[in-house]
N, C-alpha and C positions, 0 to 999 in steps of 0.2 A: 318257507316263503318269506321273502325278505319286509318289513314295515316301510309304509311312506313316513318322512320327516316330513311335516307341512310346515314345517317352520324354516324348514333352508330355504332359501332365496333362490332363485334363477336366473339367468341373466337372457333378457329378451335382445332377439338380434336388431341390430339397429343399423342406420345409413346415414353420415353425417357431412353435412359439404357447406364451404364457403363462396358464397356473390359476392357480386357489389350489394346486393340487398342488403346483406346480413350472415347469419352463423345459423343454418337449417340442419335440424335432426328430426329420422324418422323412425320411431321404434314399434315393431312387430306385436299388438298386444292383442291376440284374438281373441274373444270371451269375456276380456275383460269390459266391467261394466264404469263409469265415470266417478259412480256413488268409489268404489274401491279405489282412483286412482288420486295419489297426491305426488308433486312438481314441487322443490322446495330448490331455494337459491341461497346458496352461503359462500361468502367470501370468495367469488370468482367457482363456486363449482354447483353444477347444474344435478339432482337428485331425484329419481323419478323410481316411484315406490307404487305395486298393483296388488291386488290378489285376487285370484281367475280361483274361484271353484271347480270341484269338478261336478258336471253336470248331474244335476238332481244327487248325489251320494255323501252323508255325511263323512268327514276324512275320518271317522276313528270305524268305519267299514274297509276303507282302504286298502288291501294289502299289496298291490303293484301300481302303477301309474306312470307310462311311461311317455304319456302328454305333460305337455307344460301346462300344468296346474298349481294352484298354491301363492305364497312370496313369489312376484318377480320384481329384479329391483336393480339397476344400473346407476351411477357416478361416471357424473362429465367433467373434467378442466375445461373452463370458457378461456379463452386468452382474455387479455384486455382487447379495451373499443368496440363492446359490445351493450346494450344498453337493457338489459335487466325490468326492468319500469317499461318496459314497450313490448315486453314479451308476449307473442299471440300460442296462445296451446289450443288445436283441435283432435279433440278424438275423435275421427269416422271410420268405420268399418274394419277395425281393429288396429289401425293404424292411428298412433299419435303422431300429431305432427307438432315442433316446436321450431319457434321464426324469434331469434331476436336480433332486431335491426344494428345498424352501428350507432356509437354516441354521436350524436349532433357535435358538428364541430364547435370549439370553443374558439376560434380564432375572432377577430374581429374585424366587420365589414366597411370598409371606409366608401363614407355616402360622399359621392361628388358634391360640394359647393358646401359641404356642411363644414369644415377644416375654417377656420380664419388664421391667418398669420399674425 
């Protein structure tokens, strides 16, 4: 009988698409609970790390498992002109959801009558 590794990672399926809204991802994470999930941002890439037990069973009982239990753990490339600081993450019903908007434009608004020559 082969040993579970609970320390390999998994990679949870996910669905990713761009609006005008912004840059939305939705990643599959059933069982997992909020307390285990952490979202971290570095340098233009999106990091989303879980760990799903498996139900009621200590893992060194373990010997097959062939659910997704354990490390699950995915890496995103964001492009630019997205804006990080406005990012909304919901986790309901096994599904995270992550929304980050685009950057507010930097251009500048020229106010009628404010201009003098």
């Amino acid at each position: 009988m082969t040993g579970v590794d609970p320390g390999s990672a998994q990679q949870p399926a996910a669905l990713l698409f761009t609006d005008a809204t912004g840059w939305h991802l939705a990643l599959e994470l059933p069982g997992v609970r909020a307390e285990s999930l952490e979202v971290t941002w570095t340098a233009g890439t999106l990091r989303v790390d879980a760990e799903r037990p498996p139900p009621g069973v200590p893992w060194q009982s373990v010997r097959l498992s062939e659910g997704r239990y354990g490390r699950l753990s995915r890496t995103f490339d964001v492009p630019e002109g997205y804006d990080p600081a406005r990012a909304e993450a919901v986790l309901e019903q096994g599904l995270l959801r992550i929304d980050l908007p685009p950057r507010a434009s930097r251009r500048l608004r020229l106010v009628p009558g404010a201009m003098r020559s």
